[in-house]
C-alpha positions in Angstrom: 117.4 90.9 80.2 117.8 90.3 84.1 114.9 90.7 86.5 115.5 91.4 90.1 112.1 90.9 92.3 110.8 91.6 94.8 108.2 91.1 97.3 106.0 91.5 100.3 109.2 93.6 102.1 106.6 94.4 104.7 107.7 97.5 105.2 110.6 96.3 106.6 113.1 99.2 105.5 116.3 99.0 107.3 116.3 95.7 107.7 115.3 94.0 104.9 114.8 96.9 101.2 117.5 98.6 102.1 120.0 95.9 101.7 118.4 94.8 98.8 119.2 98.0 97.5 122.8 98.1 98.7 123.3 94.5 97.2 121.6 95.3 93.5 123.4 97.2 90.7 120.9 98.2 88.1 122.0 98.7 84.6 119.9 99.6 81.0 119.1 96.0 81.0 117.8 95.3 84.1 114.0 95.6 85.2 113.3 95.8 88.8 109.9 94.5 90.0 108.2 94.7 93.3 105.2 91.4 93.7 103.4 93.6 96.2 102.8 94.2 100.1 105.1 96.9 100.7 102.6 98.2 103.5 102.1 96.8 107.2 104.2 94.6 109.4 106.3 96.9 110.2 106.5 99.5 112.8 107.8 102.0 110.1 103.4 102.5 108.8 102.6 103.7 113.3 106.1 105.9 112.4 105.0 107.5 109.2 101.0 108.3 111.3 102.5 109.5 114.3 105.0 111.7 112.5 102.5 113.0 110.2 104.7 111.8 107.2 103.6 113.5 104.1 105.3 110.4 102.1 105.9 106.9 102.0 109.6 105.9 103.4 109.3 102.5 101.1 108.0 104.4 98.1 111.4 106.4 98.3 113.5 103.9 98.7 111.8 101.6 95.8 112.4 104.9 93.4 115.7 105.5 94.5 116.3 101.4 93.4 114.4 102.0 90.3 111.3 100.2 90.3 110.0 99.1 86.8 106.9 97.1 87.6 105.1 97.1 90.7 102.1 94.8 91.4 99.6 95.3 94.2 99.7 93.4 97.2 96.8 93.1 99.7 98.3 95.0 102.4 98.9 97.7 99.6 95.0 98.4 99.6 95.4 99.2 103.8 95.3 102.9 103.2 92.9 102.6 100.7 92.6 103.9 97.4 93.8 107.0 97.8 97.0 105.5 99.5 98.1 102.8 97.0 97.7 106.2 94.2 100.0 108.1 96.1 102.1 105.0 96.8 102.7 103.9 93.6 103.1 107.6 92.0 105.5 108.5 94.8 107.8 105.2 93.4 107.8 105.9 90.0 107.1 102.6 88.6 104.3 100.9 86.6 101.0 99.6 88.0 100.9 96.2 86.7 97.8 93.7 87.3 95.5 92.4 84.8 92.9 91.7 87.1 92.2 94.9 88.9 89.5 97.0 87.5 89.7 100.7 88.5 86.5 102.1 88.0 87.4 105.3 89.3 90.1 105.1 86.4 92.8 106.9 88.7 95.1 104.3 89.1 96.9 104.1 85.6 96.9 100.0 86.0 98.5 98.3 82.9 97.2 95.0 82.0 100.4 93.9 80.4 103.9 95.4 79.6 106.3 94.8 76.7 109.5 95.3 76.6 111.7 94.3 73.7 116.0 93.7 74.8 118.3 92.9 71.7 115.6 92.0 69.7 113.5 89.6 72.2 110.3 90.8 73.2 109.3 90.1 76.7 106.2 90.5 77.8 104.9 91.1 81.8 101.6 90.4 83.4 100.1 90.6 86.8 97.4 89.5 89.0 96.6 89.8 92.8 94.8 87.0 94.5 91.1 87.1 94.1 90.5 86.2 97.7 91.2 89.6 97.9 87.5 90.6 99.5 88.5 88.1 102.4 91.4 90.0 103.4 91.1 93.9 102.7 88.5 96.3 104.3 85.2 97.1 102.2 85.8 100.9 102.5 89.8 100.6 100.7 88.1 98.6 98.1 85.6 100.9 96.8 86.1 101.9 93.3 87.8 98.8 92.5 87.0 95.5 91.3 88.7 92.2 91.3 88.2 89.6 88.4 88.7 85.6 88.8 92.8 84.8 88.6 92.7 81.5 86.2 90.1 83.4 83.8 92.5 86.4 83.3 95.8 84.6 83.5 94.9 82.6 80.2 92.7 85.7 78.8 96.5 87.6 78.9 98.4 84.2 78.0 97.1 83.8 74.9 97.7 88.0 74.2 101.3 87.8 75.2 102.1 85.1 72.9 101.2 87.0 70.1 102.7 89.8 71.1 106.0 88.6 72.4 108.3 85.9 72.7 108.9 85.1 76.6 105.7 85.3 78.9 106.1 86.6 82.7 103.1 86.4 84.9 104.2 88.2 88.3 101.3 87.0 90.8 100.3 88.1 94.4 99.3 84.7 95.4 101.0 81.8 96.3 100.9 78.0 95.7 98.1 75.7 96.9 100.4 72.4 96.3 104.1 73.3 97.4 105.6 73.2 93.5 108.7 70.9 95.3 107.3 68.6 97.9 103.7 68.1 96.4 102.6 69.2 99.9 99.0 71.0 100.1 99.0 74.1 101.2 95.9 75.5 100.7 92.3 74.7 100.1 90.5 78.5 99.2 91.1 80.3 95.9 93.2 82.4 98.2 96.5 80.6 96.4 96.6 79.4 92.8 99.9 79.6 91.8 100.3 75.6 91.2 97.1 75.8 89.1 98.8 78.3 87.1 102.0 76.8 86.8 100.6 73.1 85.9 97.8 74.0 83.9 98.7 77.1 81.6 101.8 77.5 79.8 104.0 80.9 81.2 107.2 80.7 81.0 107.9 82.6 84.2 105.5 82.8 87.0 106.7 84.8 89.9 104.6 84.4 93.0 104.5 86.1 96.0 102.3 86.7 99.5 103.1 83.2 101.4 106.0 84.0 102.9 107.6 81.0 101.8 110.7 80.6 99.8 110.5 78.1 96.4 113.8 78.2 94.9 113.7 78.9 91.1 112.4 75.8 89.9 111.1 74.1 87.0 107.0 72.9 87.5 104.8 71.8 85.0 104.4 74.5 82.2 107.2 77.4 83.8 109.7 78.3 85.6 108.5 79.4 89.2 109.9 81.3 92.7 108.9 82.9 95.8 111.8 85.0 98.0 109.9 84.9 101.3 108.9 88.5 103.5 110.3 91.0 105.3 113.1 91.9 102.4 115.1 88.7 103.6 115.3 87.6 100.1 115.3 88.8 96.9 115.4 87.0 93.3 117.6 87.2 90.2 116.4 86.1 86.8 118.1 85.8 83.5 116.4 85.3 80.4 118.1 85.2 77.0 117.8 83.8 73.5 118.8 80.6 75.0 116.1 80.5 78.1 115.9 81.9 81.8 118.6 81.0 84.9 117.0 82.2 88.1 118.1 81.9 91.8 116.8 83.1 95.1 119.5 85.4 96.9 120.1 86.8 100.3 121.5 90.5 100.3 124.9 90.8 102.0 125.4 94.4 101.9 125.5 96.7 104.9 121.7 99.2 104.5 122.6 102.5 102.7 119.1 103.8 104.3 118.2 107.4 104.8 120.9 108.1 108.1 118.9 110.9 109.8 115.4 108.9 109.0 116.6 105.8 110.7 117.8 107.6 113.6 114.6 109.4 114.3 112.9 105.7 113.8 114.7 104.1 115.8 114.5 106.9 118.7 110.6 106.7 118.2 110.7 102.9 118.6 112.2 103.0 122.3 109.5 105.2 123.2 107.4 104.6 126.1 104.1 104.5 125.1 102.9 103.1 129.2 103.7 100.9 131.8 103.4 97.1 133.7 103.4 96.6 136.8 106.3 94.0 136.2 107.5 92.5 132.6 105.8 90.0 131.1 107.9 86.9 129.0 109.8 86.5 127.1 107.2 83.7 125.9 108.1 80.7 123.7 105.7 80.2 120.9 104.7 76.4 122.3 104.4 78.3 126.3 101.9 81.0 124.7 100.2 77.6 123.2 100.6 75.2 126.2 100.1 77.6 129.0 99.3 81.2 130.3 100.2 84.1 128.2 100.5 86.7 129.9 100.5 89.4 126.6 97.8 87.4 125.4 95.5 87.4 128.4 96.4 91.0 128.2 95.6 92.1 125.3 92.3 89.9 125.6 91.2 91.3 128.5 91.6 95.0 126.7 89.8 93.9 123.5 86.6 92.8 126.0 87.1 96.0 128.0 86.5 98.3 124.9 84.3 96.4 123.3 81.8 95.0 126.1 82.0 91.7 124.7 81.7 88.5 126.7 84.6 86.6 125.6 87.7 87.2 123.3 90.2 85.6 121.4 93.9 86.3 120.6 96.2 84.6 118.2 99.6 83.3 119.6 102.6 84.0 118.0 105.3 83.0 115.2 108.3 84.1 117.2 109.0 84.7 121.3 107.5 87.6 122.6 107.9 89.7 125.8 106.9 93.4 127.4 109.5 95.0 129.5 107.9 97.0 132.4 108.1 100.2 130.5 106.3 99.6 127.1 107.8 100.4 124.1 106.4 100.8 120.3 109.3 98.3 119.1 107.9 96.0 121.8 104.3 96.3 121.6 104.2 96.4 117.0 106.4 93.2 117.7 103.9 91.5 119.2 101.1 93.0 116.8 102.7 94.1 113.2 99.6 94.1 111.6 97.0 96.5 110.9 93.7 94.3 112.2 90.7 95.5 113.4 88.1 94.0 115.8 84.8 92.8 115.2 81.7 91.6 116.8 80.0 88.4 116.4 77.0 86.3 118.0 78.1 82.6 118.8 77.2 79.7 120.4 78.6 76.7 122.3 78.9 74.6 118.3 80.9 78.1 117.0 83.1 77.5 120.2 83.8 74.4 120.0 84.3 74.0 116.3 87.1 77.0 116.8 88.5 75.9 119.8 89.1 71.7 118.3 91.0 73.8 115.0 93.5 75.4 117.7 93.9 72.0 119.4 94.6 70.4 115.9 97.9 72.6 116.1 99.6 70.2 119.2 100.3 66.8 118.9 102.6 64.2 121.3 106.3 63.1 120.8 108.1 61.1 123.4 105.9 62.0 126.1 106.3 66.1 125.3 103.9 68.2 123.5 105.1 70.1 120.2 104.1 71.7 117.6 102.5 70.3 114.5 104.7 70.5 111.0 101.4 71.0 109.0 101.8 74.4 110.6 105.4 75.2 111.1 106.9 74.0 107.3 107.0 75.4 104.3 104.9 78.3 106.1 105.0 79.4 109.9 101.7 79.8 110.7 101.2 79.6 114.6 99.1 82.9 114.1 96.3 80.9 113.3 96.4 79.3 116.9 93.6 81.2 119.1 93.2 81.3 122.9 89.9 82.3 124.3 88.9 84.5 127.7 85.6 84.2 129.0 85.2 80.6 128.8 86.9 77.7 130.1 88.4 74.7 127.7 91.4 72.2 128.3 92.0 69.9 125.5 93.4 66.2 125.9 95.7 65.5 123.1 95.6 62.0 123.5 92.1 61.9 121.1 91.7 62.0 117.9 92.0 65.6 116.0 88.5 66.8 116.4 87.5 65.4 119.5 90.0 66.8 121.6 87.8 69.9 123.4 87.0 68.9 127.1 86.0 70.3 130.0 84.3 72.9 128.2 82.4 76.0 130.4 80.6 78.6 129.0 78.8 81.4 131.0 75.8 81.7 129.2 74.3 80.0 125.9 74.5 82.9 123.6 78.2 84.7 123.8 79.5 88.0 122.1 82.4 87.4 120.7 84.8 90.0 120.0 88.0 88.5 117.1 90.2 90.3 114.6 88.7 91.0 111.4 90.8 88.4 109.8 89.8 85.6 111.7 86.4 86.7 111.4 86.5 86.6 107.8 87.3 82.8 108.2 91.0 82.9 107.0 93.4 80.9 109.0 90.9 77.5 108.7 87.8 78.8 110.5 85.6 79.5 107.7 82.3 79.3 110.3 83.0 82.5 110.9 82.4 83.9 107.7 79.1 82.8 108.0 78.3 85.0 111.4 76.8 88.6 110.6 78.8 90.9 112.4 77.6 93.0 114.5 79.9 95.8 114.0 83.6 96.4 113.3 85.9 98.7 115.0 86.9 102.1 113.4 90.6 101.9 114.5 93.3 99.3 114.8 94.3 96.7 117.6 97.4 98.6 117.2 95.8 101.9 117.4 93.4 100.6 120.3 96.1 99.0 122.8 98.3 102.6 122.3 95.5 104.8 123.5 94.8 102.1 126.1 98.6 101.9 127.7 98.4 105.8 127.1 95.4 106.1 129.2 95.8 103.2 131.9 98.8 103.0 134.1 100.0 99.7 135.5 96.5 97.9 134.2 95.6 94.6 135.9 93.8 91.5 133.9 92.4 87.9 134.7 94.2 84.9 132.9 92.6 83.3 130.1 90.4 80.2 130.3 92.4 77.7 129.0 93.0 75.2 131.6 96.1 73.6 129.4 96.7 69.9 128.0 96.2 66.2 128.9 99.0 64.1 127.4 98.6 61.0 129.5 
């Protein structure tokens, strides 16, 4: 049997599932599967709203590959229950993971599949990361109940090996301890793939939602692999009588997309949605870091302007960023591909401080320059989880130690209202404190949705810098 797999493709059709598709060949004994987040980060989910799509682009395109197995990803939950039905219906394939409960019982979710190629019986599991509650809305939840990964990995273990002869576990999770490097990655149960690799007995774990790429490997108990985001990468795997050859592959093949779809997308994406009264970047990711921002002072200023809140933060980049004078969707979702939404939140100077001495961890000193920090550049990019503030004003002085580096530190009054993106203020990125915060309220639409109407309604806007007062080195 050969697998070919999938995962967190993002939405990312032309670019990235569409030359998967072009690069496959699919025969009676090959099994596609898809490790889940095939929603958001892209542009293409804004298209399909403002269009008024009546159907998922990505579902199409995974039928038209011939999806076997698809396992849910967090993202896949962002239109809710309702969405992921339609989603998953509309590409043909299985629902596969153990650990979802469907109490509306609507879904059709398989705990485990079997299928038996010249006489070997291969059986499939899935799973999607039980930190699920920390990254998904309460309202595309309801119904729906997720059960502990490491109880209900060895629950269908020891089923499969009764029932067949190789075991797969496909897993929407990655690896808290890089499989290769011994590196740790992560310290919630938001990851658990090296748990499951080391400490259970699979022969195959497939892993997915870190955007990181783990060649097919050989770790404890099973084989393991990742194959990255955005459709970059996909993964082969071979398993015969004789064991299972894998290797992570990047498609070659020109997209055979949907022609008049693409063009219509692409016409959408160079639409001008408002205007600057001059273009702001292109910013490097260590400038938006080090320095004024003017996108993130921006959008900043905006998130205080609609909310009322007294201070805001924004998350700097992964990649450079600009706004030409004349803002476009392609522009403005590049800067902001996914689907967050804002929140409220009392805090006080101890909240601030503890935040702002994470964000300084991120910069450190080499030959008299300031640069980023590998702990958050390798084996995952994660300069997303870097925050600058408006409404207070901080420098930091690199030359202390890592949580001692916040001087200089104003605030206007002793009790603030901050206003953050629901996924820092659910504590992910390493500020857990904020969990801890009742919120206050949460906005019904998007940033995305929010800074549209805005540029729609406000024509040449004008906005105060941030309050970071930048770095001592020296």
């Amino acid at each position: 049997m050969r697998l070919i797999f999938t995962s967190d493709t993002h939405n990312n059709l032309f670019g990235g599932l569409a030359k998967i598709k072009a690069s496959i060949k699919k025969d009676d004994r090959t099994i596609i599967i898809d490790g889940g987040d095939s929603f958001s980060g892209s542009p293409l989910d804004y298209f399909k709203k403002d269009k008024n799509l009546s159907y998922y682009p990505q579902a199409q395109l995974f039928k038209a590959m011939g999806l076997d197995i698809a396992v849910p990803g967090n993202h896949d939950f962002d239109d809710g229950y309702d969405g992921l039905k339609q989603f998953i219906k509309e590409t043909g394939a299985k629902l596969l993971c153990a650990n979802l409960l469907d109490r509306k019982n609507c879904l059709e979710v398989n705990r485990h599949l079997i299928y038996n190629f010249d006489g070997l019986k291969i059986g499939f599991t899935g799973l999607i990361t039980d930190y699920l509650e920390n990254l998904q809305k309460k309202e595309n939840l309801e119904g729906l109940e997720i059960l502990p990964v490491m109880e209900v990995a060895r629950e269908e273990l020891d089923f499969l090996k009764k029932e067949a002869d190789v075991t797969v576990l496909i897993y929407h999770g990655g690896y808290e301890i890089d499989p290769i490097t011994e590196k740790v990655l992560s310290t919630t149960s938001e990851h658990q793939g090296y748990k499951i690799i080391t400490e259970l007995d699979y022969d195959l774990v497939l892993t997915a939602h870190q955007h990181i790429v783990i060649p097919f490997t050989k770790k404890g108990n099973s084989y393991t692999l990742q194959c990255g985001f955005n459709g970059s990468k996909y993964a082969e795997v071979e398993i015969t009588k004789d064991g299972i050859k894998g290797e992570v592959i990047t498609p070659v093949q020109e997209a055979d997309a949907d022609a008049e779809l693409k063009e219509e997308y692409e016409k959408w994406l160079d639409s001008e949605i408002g205007t600057l009264s001059s273009s702001l970047g292109p910013y490097e990711p260590i400038e938006v870091m080090t320095k004024s921002c003017g996108i993130v002072d921006l959008v900043n200023h905006i998130q205080r302007e609609m909310t009322g809140a007294d201070i805001s933060v924004t998350s700097a980049f992964n990649s450079t960023v600009s706004l030409d004078r004349s803002i476009t969707y392609r522009e403005l979702l590049n800067c902001f591909p996914f689907p967050n939404h804002l929140v409220l939140k009392w805090v006080d100077e101890k909240i601030i401080r503890a935040a702002l001495e994470k964000a300084a961890s991120f910069l450190l000193i080499q030959n008299g320059q300031v640069v980023i920090s590998k702990d958050y550049t390798e084996p995952l990019l994660q300069l997303f989880n870097y925050d600058i503030y408006q409404g207070i004003e901080y420098a930091f002085d690199l030359t202390r130690p890592i949580g001692k580096r916040v001087i200089e530190l104003k605030l206007p009054k002793e009790k603030l209202l901050l206003v953050l993106s629901d996924y820092r203020a659910g504590g992910n990125g390493g500020y857990p404190f904020f969990k801890d915060i009742e919120d206050v309220s949460m906005s019904e639409e998007s940033i995305q949705d929010m800074l549209f109407r805005y540029f729609k309604e406000n024509k040449e806007p004008v906005w105060p810098r941030s309050g970071f007062k930048g770095v001592k080195i020296i």
